[in-house]
N, C-alpha and C positions, 0 to 999 in steps of 0.2 A: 525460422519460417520465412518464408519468399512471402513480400506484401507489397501490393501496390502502391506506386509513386502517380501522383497525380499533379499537375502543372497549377498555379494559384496569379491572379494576375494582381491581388492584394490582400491583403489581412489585417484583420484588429482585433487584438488579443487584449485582455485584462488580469494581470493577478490581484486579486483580493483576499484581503486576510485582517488579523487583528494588526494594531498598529505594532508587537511589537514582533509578529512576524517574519520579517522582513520582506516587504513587498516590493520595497523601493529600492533595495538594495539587486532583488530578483528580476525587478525589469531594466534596472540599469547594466545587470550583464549583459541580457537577452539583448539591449540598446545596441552596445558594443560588439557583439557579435553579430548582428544585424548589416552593422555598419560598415566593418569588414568585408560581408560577402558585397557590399555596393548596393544594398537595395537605399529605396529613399525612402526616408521613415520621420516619422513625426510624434512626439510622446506626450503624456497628460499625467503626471504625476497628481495624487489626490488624497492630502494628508487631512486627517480630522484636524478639527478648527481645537480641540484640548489637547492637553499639554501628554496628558495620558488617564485617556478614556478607561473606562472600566473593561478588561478584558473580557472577550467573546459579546461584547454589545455591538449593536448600528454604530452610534456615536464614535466607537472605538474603531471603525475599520478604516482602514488605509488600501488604495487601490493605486493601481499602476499601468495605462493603457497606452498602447505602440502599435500603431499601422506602418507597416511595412507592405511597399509593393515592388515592382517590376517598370513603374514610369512616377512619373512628376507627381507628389502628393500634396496638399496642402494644407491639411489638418488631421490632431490625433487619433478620426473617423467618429462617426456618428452614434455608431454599436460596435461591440466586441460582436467578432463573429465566436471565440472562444473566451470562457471565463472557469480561470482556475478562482476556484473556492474553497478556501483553508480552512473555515468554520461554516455554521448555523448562519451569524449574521451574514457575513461575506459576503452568501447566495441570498439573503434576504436584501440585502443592503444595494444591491446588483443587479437582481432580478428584474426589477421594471424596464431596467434599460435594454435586456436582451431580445434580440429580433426573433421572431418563431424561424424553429431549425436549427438557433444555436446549438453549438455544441458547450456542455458544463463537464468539465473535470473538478470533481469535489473530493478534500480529504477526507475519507469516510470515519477516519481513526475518530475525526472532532464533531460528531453528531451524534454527542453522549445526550443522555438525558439534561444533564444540569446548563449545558451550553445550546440542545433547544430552545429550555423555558428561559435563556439569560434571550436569546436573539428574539421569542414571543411566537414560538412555533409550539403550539399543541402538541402534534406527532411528527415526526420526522418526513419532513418533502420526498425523501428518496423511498417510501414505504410506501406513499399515496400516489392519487393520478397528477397530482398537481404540475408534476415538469415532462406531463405526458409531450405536451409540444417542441420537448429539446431533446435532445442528444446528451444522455447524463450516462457521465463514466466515472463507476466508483470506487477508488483510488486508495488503500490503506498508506499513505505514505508517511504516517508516523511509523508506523510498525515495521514499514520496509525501511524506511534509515536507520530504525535502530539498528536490523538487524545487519545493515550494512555493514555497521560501527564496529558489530561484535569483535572481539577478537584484538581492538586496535589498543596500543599500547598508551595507558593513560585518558583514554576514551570512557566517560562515564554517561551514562541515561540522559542527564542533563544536555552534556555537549551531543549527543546522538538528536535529541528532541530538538534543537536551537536548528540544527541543521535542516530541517525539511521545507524548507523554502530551498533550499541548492537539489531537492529531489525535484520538486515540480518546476525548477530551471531545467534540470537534467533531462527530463519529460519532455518540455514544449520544445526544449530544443533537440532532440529525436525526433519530435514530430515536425518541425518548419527546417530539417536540415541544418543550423547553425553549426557553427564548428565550436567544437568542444575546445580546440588548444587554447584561442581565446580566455575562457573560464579558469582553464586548469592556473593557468598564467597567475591569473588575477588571485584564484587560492593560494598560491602558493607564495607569491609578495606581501599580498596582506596577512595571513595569518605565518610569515617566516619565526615569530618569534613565540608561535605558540602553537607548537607541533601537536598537542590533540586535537585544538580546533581547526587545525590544518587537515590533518588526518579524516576527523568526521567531515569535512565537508567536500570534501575530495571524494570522501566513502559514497557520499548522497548526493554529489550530482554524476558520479559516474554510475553509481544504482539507479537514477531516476534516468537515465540514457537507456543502459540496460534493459529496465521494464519497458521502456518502449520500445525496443527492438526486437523483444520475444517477448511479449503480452499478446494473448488475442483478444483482448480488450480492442486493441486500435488496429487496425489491420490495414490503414492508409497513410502514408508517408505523403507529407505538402512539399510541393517545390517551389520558391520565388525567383525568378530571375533577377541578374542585376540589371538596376533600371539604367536602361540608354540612351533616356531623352532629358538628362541633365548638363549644362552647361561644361566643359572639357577644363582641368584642372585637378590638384593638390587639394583634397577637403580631409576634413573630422569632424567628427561628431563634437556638437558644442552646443552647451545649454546657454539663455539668456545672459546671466549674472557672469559667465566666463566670458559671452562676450563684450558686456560691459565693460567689464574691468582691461581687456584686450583692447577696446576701442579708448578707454579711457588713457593707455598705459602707451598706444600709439600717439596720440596727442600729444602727451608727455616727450615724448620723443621726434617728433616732427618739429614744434614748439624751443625744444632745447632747455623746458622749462622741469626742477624737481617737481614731481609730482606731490602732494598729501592729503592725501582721506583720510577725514576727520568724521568717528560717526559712532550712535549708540545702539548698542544692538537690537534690533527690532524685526520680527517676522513681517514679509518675508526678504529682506533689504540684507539683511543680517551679513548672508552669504559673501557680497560685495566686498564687504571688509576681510572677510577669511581669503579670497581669492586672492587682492592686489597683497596682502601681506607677504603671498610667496614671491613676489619678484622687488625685495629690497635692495638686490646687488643692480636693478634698474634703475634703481635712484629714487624707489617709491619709498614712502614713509607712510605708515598707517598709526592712527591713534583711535585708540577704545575710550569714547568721551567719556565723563560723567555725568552726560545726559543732551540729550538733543540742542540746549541751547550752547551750551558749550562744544558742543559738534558744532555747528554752523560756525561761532565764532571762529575757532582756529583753522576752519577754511579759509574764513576772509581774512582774519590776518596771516595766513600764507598768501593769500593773494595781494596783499599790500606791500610784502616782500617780496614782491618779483616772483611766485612760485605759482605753479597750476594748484589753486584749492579747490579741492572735490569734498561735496557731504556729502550722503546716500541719510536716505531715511525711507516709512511708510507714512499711508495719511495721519495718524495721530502725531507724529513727529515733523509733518509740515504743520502743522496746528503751532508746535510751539517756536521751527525756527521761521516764525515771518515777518517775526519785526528785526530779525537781524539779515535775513533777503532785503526786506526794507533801505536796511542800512547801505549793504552793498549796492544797491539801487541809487540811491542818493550818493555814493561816493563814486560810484560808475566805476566800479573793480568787477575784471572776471571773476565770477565763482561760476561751479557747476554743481546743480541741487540736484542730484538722483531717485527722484519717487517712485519707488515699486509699489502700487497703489492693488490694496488688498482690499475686501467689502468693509464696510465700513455704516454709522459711527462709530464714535469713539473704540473701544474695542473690537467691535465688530467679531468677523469670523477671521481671525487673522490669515488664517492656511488658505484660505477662499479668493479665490481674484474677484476684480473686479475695475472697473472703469471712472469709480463715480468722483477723481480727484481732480477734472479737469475744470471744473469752473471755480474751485479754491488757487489753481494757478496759476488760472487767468488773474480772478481779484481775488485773491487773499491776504492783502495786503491792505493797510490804511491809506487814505491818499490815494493821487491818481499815481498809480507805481506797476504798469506796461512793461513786461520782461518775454524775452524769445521764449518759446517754447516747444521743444522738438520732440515726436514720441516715433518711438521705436514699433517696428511691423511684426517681427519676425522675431526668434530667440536668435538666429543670424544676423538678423538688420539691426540688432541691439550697438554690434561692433558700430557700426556708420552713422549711427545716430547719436554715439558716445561720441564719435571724434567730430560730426558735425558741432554739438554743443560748445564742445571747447574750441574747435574751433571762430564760432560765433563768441563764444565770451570772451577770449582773446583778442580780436580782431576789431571787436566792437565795445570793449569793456563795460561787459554789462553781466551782472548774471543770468545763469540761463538754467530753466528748469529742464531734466531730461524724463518724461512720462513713459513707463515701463511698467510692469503688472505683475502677479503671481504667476499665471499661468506662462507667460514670456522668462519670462527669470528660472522659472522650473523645468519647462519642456525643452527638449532637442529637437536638433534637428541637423544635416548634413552641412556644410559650412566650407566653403572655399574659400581658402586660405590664399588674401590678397598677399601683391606685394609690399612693403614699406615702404620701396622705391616711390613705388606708383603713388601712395598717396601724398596730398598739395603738402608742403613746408609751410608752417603756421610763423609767420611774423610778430613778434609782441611788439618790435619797434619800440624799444623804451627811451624815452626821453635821455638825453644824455646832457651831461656839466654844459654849464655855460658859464660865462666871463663875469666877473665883479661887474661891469658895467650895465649887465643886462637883467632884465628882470623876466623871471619865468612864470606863466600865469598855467597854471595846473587845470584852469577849466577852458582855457582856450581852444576851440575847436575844427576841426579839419572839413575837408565836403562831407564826410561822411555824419559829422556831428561825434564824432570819437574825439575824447580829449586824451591829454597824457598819458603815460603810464611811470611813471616815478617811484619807486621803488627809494626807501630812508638809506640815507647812507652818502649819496650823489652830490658833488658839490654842487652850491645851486639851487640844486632842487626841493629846498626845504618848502615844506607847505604847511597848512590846516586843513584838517583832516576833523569829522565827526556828523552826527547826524542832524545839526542844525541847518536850515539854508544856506547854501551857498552864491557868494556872490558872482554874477556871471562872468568868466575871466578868472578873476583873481584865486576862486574861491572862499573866500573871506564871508565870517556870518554875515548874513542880510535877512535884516526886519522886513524888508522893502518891498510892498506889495507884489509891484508893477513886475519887479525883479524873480519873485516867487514866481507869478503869471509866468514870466518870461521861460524859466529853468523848470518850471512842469511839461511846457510844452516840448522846448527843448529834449527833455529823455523823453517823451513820448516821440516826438521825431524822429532820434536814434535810431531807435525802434522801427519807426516803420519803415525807413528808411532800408531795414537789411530786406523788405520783400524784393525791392528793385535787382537785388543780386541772389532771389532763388529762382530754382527750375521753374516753368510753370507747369501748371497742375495737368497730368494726361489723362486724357480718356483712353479705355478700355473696351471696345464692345460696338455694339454699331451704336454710326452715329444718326439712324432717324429712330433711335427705339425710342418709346413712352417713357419708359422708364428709367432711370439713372440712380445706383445704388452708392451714394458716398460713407466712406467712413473714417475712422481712424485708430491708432495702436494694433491688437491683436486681432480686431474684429476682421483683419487685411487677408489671411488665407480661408476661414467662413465664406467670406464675402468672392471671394473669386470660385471659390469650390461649389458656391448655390451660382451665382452666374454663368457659370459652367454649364450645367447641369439644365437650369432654364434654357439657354440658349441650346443644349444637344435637343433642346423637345420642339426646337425650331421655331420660337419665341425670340426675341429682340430685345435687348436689355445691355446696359452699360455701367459702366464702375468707372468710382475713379476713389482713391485713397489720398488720403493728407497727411504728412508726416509732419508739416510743420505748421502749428496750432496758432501761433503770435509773431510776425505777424503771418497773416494769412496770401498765399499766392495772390498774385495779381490778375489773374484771371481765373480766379473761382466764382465771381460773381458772375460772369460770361457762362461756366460752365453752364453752374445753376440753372437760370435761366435759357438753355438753348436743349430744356427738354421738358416738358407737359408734365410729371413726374418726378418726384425726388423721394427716395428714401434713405431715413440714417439708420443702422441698426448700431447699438451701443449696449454695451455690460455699464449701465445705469437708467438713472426715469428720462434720461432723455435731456441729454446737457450740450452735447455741440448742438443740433437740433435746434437748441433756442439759441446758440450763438449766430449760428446761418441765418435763419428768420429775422434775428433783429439787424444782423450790419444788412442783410442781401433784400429782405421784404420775400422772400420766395416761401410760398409754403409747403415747407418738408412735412415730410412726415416722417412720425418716429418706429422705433423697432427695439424694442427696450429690453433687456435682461436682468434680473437682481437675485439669481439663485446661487451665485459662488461658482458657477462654473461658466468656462468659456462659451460662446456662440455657436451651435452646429449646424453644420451646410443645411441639413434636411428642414430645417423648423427657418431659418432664412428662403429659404426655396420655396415653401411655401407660403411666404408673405411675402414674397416679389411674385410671386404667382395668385396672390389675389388681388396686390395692385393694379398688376396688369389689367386682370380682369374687370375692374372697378371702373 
């Protein structure tokens, strides 16, 4: 049957389903197939905070949303304009967030009796008026992948049922045009060594294709163009944590330094270590600690040997490595601390992002103990904020924390692939042998307030090394007050010292408007996407972003002050907010989040838009 093709200038889709579904597995093709056709897309991966929720519950659902459009996007959108729904909860679990007029594709197969009353539905949604106001299309797709399967050699109910999430792949992507060669690709790699599960899923996303091509269920085909107003170059598709470890793993390489992450596995950080593990013919070494304080250690003592030490952790794992941050602080060794900061305390919602680890470190440390701190924008900007880091702990031998999140480390997005050429050669400049005659003072210091870097082995260069005071110069313990005074200031010097060699801070937007929306980490595509947005309604409003937390540009205090207006919005109660307030006197205002999920344009938009008004 002949159906209309209709033009889409963007889209945001959701699959939801129980977690073991696969949800995340079904937007990560659609991701890649996406990607291919060149649209610009942006994802929100959205795993339950349990390990494994009770199936067909709320708790248990896992969800997977991707905007793709036809120009420059900046977040995973605000609503699914379509939501595939696998179960009961799914659509319950979902529901709130859909705009009136969505369109819902639901498995009908799963809206038995026993998996209403597990979701807390009475009678079944699709019987009543209740989804009068959306577009519900309903979907037997258990029944249709079985019947896919039939017939396939070594193909049982089991592996036919596993399958239907590659149907409503099959599906959405007949309906948004994706190419199927993509899929078929990815079926037939991953499942090479297990020809039934190859077979059935092959069967169900090419049946889930099929039904939408001759169903009168849908009788509209979307089209997206590929978007034109992106920067000219070689991109892929790249999540946060790949480009972490890519930015970390270029450092490595500019440096001339082996690289080793040392780290214990922790949601949602974990990743970090499975990524750099596959490039050891690079010279990386990855070790699986025995727990977070022994992750930090063998960071620093790779860093003590001349080596780039990386840890990665989440917030409950910077809790326990900060007296050995401490240490490296006090012996002025690069390390590079990776916090992918998830809600929190203590266990928190593991799977849930969040912001709230920026005032643990700043101080989360005993003593006055002032370390860089540089946090990543983008699931792209992850790469350049990885190699800023090490760059700075190298150059300035100090550690440096790198602030990154769940939803950054999880979400994609399109990624132009620098050159290597291009980026700056990191210098360690290591101290090198000197003469029997001469004496080598380990804390002696350059303009920069950078002392040695001495790596054991070096004639000469023998020192003491530990976490008592050191004496200024020599190194040597010292009781000595005046001397403590002296070498606190001293690394807190260091420190501020690297602001005189950053960019300074840019404004965005006009500059006589009221308002001025600052922020930092992921809050960085929200915040441009409501400013946007404010200003198309012909309003006046300005941004500016911070990627580096400690120290602080040298002209943010300027900013601040040179607008009537300040707000911060943050995924926490509000922690840069009082760091601005207390060094600047400026009264911001805060814009706060603590529900586990990222910031959306629409709910920022209209708090710059009561500002204003205010």
């Amino acid at each position: 049957m002949t159906k209309t093709v209709e033009e889409r200038e963007r889209v945001v889709v959701r699959f939801a389903g129980d977690s073991g579904d696969g949800m995340q597995l079904a937007g990560g093709r659609f991701t890649d197939a996406t990607a291919v056709l060149g649209n610009d897309l942006a994802t929100l991966p959205d795993f339950p905070a349990e390990i494994r929720a009770p199936a067909g519950t709320i708790p248990g659902v896992s969800a997977f949303q991707i905007h793709f459009a036809s120009r420059d996007i900046l977040t995973p959108g605000d609503a699914p304009n379509v939501l595939v729904a696998m179960n009961p909860a799914a659509l319950k679990a979902n529901l709130p967030s859909l705009p009136r007029g969505a369109t819902i594709i639901v498995n009908e197969d799963a809206f038995s009796r026993r998996n209403l009353e597990k979701a807390g539905y009475p009678e079944s949604p699709l019987d009543d008026e209740s989804l009068a106001e959306f577009t519900v299309h309903r979907v037997p797709m258990t029944t249709l992948t079985t019947r896919a399967s039939e017939g396939l050699e070594g193909v049982g109910t089991r592996d036919a049922g596993r399958a239907k999430n590659l149907f409503a792949l099959g599906l959405l992507s007949w309906l948004y045009g994706r190419p199927t060669d993509v899929t078929e690709r990815w079926i037939e790699t991953k499942f090479a060594s297990k020809p039934a599960a190859k077979a059935a899923n092959l069967a169900a996303f090419q049946a889930g294709w099929s039904f939408g091509e001759t169903t009168e269920l849908l009788d509209v085909q979307y089209k997206i163009a590929p978007a034109t107003d992106v920067d000219p170059g070689t991109y892929r598709q790249i999540n946060g944590t790949t480009a972490t470890a890519l930015g970390l793993l270029a450092g490595s390489i500019r440096s001339r330094l082996p690289l080793l992450l040392a780290s214990y596995p922790i949601t949602p950080a974990s990743e970090l270590l499975h990524e750099l593990s596959k490039h050891e013919r690079l010279g990386v070494r990855t070790v699986q600690a025995e727990d977070e304080i022994a992750a930090v250690g063998m960071a620093l003592g790779a860093a003590f040997g001349g080596h780039l030490g990386i840890t990665s952790t989440s917030g409950p794992g910077m809790d326990l490595k900060a007296e050995t941050i401490g240490l490296a602080l006090m012996l002025e060794l690069p390390m590079v601390v990776v916090d992918v900061q998830r809600a929190g305390p203590s266990t928190g919602l593991p799977t849930k992002t969040e912001q709230s680890d920026l005032l643990m470190a700043m101080y989360g440390r005993h003593g006055d103990a002032p370390l860089p701190i540089v946090a990543a924008q983008t699931p792209g900007d992850c790469f350049r904020a990885a190699f800023e880091a090490v760059q700075i702990a190298i150059e300035r031998r100090t550690p440096v924390i790198l602030l990154t999140d769940g939803f950054l480390s999880n979400s994609s997005e399109p990624w132009r692939i620098p050159e290597l050429a291009d980026l700056p050669e990191i210098d360690p400049s290591f101290a090198t042998a000197i003469g029997e005659d001469e004496t080598f003072l380990p804390y002696a210091r350059d303009e920069r307030g950078v002392r040695p870097w001495a790596p054991p082995g070096v004639p000469g260069l023998e020192h003491r090394i530990g976490g008592i005071e050191k004496q200024d110069g020599t190194g040597n313990i010292s009781y000595d007050p005046a001397n403590h005074a002296t070498m606190t200031r001293l690394r807190a010097e260091k420190v501020s010292k690297i602001a005189a060699d950053l960019p300074p801070l840019e404004v965005h937007g006009d500059a006589d408007a009221d308002v001025l929306v600052i922020g930092w980490g992921s809050t960085y595509g929200s915040i441009r996407a409501a400013t946007r947005r404010v200003h198309d309604r012909g309003l006046k409003v300005a941004r500016a972003h911070l990627r580096y937390i400690s120290p602080m540009p040298e002209n943010l205090g300027e900013v601040l002050r040179a607008f009537p207006k300040v707000l911060v919005p943050e995924m926490n109660t509000g922690q840069l907010v009082k760091l601005l307030r207390a060094e600047y006197l400026v009264d911001c205002k805060p814009y706060t989040k603590i529900t586990g999920q990222p910031l959306f344009a629409a709910e920022l938009e209209e708090a710059i838009l009561e500002l204003i008004e205010a």
